[in-house]
C-alpha positions in Angstrom: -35.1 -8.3 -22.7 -33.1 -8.4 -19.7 -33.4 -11.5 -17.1 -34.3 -8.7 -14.4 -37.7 -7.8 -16.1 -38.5 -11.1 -17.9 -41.9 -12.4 -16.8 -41.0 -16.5 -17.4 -39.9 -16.1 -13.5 -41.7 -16.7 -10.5 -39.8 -15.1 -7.8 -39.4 -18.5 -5.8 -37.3 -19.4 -9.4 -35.4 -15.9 -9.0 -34.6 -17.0 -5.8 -33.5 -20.6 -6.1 -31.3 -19.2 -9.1 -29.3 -16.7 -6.8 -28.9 -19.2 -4.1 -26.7 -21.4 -6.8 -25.2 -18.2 -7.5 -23.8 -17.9 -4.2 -23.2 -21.4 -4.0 -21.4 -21.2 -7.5 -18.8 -18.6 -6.0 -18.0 -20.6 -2.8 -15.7 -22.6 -5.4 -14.3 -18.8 -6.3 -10.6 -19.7 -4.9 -9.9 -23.8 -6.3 -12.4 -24.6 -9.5 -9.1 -23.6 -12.1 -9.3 -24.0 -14.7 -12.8 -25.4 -14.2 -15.8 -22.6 -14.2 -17.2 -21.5 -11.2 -21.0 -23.9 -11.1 -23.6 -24.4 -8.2 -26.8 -26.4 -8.6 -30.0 -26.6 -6.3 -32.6 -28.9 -6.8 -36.0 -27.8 -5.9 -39.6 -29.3 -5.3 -42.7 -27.8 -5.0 -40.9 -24.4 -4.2 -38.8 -26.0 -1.4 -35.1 -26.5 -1.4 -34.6 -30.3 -1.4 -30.9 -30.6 -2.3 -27.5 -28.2 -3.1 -24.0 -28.3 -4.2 -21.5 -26.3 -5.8 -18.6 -27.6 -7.7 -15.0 -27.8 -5.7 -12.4 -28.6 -7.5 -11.0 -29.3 -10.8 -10.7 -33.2 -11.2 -13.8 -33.8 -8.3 -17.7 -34.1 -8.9 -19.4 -31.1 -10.4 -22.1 -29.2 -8.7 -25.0 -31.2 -9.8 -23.6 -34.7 -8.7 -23.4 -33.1 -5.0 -26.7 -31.7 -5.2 -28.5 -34.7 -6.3 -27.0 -36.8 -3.6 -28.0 -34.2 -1.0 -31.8 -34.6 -2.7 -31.5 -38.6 -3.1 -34.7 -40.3 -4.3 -36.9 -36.6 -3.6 -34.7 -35.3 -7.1 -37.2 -38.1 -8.9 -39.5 -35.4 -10.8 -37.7 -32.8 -9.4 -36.3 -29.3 -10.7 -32.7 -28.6 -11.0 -31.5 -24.8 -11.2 -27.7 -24.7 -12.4 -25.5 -21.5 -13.0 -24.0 -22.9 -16.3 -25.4 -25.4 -19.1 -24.9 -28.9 -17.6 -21.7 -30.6 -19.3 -22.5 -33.6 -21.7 -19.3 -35.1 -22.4 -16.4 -37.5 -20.4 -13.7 -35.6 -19.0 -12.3 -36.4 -15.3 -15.8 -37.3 -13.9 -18.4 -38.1 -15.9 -21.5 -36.1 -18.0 -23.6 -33.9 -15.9 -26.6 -34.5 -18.2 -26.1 -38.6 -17.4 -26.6 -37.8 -13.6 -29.5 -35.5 -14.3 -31.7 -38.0 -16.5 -30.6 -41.3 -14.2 -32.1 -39.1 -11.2 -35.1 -38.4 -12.8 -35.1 -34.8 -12.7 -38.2 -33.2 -14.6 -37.1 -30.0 -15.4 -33.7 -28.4 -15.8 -33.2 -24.6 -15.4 -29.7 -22.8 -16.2 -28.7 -19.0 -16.2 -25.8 -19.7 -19.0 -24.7 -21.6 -22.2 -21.8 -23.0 -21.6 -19.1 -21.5 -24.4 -17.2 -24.4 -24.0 -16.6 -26.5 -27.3 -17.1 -29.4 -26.1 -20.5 -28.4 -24.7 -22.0 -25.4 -26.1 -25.3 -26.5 -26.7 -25.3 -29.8 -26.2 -26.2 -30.4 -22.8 -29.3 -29.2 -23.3 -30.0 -30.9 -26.4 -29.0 -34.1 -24.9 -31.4 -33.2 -21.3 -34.3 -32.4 -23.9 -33.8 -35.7 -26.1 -34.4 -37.5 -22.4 -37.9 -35.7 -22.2 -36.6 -33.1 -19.8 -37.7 -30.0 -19.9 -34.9 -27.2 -20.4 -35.1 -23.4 -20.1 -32.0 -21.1 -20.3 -31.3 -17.3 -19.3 -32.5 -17.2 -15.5 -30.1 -14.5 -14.2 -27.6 -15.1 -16.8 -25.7 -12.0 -16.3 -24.6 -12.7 -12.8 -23.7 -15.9 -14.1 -21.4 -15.0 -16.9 -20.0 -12.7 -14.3 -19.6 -15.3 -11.9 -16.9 -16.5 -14.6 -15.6 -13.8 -16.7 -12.6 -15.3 -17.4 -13.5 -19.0 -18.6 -16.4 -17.1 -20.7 -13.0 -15.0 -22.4 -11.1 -17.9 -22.6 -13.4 -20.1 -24.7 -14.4 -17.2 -27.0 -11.0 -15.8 -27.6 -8.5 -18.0 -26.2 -6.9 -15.1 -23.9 -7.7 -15.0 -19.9 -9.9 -12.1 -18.5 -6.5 -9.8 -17.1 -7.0 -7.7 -14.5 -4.4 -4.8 -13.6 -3.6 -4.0 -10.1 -2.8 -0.5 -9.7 -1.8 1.4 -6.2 -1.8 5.3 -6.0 -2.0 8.4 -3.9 -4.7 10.6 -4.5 -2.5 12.6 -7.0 -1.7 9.1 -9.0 1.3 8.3 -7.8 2.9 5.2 -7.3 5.9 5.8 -5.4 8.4 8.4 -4.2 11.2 9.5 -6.6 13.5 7.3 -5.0 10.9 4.2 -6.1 10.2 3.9 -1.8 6.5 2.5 -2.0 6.0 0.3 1.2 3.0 1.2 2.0 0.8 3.5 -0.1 -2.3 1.4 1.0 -3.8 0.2 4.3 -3.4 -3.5 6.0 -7.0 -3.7 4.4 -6.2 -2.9 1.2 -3.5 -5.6 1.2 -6.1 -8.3 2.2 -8.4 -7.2 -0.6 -5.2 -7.7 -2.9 -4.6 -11.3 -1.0 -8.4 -12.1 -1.8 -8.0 -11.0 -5.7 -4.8 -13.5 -6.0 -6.4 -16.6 -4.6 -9.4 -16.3 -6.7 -7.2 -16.1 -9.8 -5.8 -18.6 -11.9 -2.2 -16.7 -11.8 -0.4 -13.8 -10.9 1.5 -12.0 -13.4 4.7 -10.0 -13.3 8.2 -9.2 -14.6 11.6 -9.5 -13.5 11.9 -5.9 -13.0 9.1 -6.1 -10.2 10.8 -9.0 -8.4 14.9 -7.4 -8.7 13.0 -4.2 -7.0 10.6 -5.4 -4.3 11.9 -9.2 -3.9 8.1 -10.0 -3.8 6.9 -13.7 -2.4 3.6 -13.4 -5.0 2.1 -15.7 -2.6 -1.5 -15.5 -1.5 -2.0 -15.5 1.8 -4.8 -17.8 3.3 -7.4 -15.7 5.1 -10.9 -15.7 6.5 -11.8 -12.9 3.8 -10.3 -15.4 1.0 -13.8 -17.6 -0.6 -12.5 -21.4 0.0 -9.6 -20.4 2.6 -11.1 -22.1 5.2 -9.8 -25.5 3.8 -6.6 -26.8 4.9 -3.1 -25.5 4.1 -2.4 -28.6 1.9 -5.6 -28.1 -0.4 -5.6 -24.2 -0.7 -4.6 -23.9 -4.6 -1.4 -21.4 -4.7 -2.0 -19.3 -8.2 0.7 -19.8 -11.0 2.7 -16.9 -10.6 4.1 -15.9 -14.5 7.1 -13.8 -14.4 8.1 -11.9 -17.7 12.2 -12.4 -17.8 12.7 -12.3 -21.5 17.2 -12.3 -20.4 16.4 -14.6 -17.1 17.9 -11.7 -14.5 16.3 -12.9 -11.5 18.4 -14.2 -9.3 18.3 -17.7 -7.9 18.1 -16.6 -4.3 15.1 -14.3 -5.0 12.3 -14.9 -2.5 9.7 -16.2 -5.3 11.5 -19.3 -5.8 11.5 -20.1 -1.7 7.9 -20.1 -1.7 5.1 -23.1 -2.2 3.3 -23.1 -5.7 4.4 -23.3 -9.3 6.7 -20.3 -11.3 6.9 -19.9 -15.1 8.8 -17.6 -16.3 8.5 -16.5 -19.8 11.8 -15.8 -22.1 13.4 -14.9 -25.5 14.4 -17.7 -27.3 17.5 -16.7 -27.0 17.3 -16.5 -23.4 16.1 -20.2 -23.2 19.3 -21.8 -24.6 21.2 -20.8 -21.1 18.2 -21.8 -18.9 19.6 -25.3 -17.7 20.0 -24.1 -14.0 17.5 -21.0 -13.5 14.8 -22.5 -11.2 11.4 -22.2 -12.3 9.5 -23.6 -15.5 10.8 -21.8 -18.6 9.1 -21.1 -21.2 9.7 -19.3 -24.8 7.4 -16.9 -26.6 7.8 -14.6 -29.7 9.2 -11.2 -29.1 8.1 -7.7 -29.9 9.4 -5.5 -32.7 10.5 -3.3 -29.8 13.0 -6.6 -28.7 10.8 -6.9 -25.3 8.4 -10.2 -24.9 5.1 -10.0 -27.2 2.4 -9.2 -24.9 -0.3 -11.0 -27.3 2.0 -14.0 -27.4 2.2 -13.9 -23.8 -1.7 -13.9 -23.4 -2.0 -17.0 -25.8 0.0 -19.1 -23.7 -1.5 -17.9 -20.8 -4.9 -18.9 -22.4 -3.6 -22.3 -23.8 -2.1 -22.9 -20.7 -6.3 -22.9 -19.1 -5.8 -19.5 -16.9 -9.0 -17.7 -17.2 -8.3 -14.8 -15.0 -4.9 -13.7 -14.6 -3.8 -10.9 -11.8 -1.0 -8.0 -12.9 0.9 -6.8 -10.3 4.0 -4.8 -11.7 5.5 -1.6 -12.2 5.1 1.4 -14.8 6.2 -0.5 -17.7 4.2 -3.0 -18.0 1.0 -1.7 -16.6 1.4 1.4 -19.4 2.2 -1.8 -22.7 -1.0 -3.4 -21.4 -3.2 -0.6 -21.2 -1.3 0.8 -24.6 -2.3 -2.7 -26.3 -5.8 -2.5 -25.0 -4.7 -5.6 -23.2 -6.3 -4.4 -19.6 -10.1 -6.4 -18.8 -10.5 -4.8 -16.2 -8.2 -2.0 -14.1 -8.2 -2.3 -9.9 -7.0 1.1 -8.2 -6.7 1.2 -4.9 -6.3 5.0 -4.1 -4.8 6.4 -0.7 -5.6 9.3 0.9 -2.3 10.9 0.9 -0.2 13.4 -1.8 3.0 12.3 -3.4 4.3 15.1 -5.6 5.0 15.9 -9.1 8.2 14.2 -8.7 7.1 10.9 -7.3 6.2 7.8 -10.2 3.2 7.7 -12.3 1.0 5.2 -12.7 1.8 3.8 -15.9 4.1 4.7 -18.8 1.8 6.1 -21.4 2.1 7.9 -24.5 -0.8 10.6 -24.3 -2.9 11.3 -26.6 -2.8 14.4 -29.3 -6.7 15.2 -28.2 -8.4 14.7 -24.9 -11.3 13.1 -27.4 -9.0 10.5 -28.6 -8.1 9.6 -24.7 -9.5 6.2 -24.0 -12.1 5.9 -21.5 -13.0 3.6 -18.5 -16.5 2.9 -16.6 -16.7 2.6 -13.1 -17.4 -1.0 -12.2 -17.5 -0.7 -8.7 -16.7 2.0 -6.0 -16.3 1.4 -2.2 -14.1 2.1 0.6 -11.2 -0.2 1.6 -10.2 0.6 5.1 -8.9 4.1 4.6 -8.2 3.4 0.8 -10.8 3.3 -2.2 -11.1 0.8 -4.0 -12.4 1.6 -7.6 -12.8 -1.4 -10.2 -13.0 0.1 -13.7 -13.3 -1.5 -17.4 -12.9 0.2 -20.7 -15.5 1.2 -23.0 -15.1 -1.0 -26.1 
């Protein structure tokens, strides 16, 4: 039975749950690799205390909400977005704060997948004598972290693929001109996307063509932007350069925030002076970088969401590979021609049947652009 129709609720509960939602996703642009978690404790269907967690390495969201409540969390109700944690990592056990507070009661929307918790949170809340129920709303809050919910299960990040195009698919002119397809709005949407993932991934064919920063620029739209320059988290931007072309004057390297760039093994042997973190990963049959190689680090490396931004090539091996999560078009409302770029570099199919197909995620307007958010029917 879905959460939206199970009758366990009271709608004060419904409520209380989708107020830690929204909490929850205030930490949208600085939890990496840490999972998006708020918590609000309740009594006697009042709000008493609330807190979301921040940042990786800094108290979780049920430490801040418990010292908003103080002594009023004594017989209390928490609500929390994802299974309380119940083991030592850089702060201490959720579940400890919970029982030394006294809470009576804890409610969470998710299991957390994570290893190292997965269950045992709420066995160790129930051996304390609290009361524990699970599933309030729990597909917002496994959507609320896609990618750290992918990461645990398969040890790849949740990859989304940024996509630009006329309203006749095109990319860019013949002559590769692109700057702008999209609106100034469009552009900020793409700037919001970036900070809220772990990294930005691209190839050393994007950067010799556009010299791109692959920054994210702070802004008011941004969740967690409003912070100060020095504690805005820049994304890890992950560069495919399997011979190490780019340049050392390239714009990428001038900018704040870390660079990987993944090579050949071949490659890494004359990597002594090429700026940026190198890294080596297995190759394709093909010669080019192995695309499922690539993924693993990326997943061992804790990125749960990772952001594509890139030309033809690589947007057609990861939607070829079945790669894609989850594709982001932004579509202008202007005509390119049948000689201008294509999306992606695809082999069709023999049969339209065998084509592979997409659902519409989410639809709305962008400034003058659409936006549409699509994932594939698996």
């Amino acid at each position: 039975m879905s959460d939206a129709h199970d009758e366990r609720w009271s709608r004060f509960e419904r409520l209380a749950m989708q107020r830690a939602l929204e909490l929850a996703a205030q930490g949208a642009a600085t939890t990496q690799p840490n999972p998006r978690v708020g918590c609000v404790i309740t009594r006697d269907d009042t709000i008493i205390g609330e807190g979301w967690h921040q940042r990786a390495g800094e108290p979780h969201a049920e430490v801040f909400a418990l010292r908003a409540a103080g002594e009023r969390a004594r017989g209390a109700t928490a609500f929390v977005t994802l299974e309380p944690c119940n083991h030592q990592g850089r702060t201490p056990p959720c579940t400890e704060a919970l029982i030394a507070a006294g809470i009576s009661k804890v409610i969470f929307a998710c299991g957390d997948p994570n290893p190292r918790v997965d269950g045992s949170g709420a066995a160790r809340l129930r051996a304390a004598g609290i009361t524990v129920e699970t599933g309030l709303l729990s597909d917002q809050g496994e959507e609320l972290n896609l990618g750290f919910f992918k990461r645990m299960r398969t040890g790849r990040p949740w990859v989304r693929l940024k996509l630009a195009a006329s309203l006749d698919g095109r990319t860019a002119l013949a002559s590769g001109e692109s700057r702008w397809i999209t609106s100034p709005q469009a552009r900020d949407d793409v700037h919001r996307f970036r900070a809220e993932s772990a990294a930005i991934l691209s190839t050393s064919a994007t950067v010799l063509a556009d010299d791109p920063e692959l920054t994210a620029r702070p802004a008011s739209t941004v969740t967690g932007a409003a912070n100060e320059d020095s504690k805005i988290r820049h994304p890890l931007r992950v560069i495919l350069d399997r011979h190490l072309r780019i340049p050392n004057a390239a714009r990428v390297f001038a900018t704040q925030g870390e660079i990987v760039r993944l090579t050949s093994a071949s490659a890494l042997a004359s990597s002594a002076n090429a700026p940026g973190r190198i890294e080596a990963i297995a190759s394709a049959t093909d010669g080019r970088l192995n695309l499922d190689a690539a993924l693993a680090w990326m997943g061992g490396a804790g990125l749960n969401e990772v952001w594509t931004e890139a030309g033809p090539t690589l947007a057609g091996a990861l939607l070829s590979g079945h790669f894609v999560d989850e594709l982001v078009l932004y579509v202008a409302p202007r005509l390119l021609g049948s000689d201008a770029r294509p999306l992606a570099n695809l082999v069709g199919p023999q049969r339209l049947a065998d084509s592979p197909e997409w659902r519409i995620h989410d639809l709305r307007q962008t400034g003058p652009d659409i936006r549409i958010m699509l994932r594939p029917n698996r």
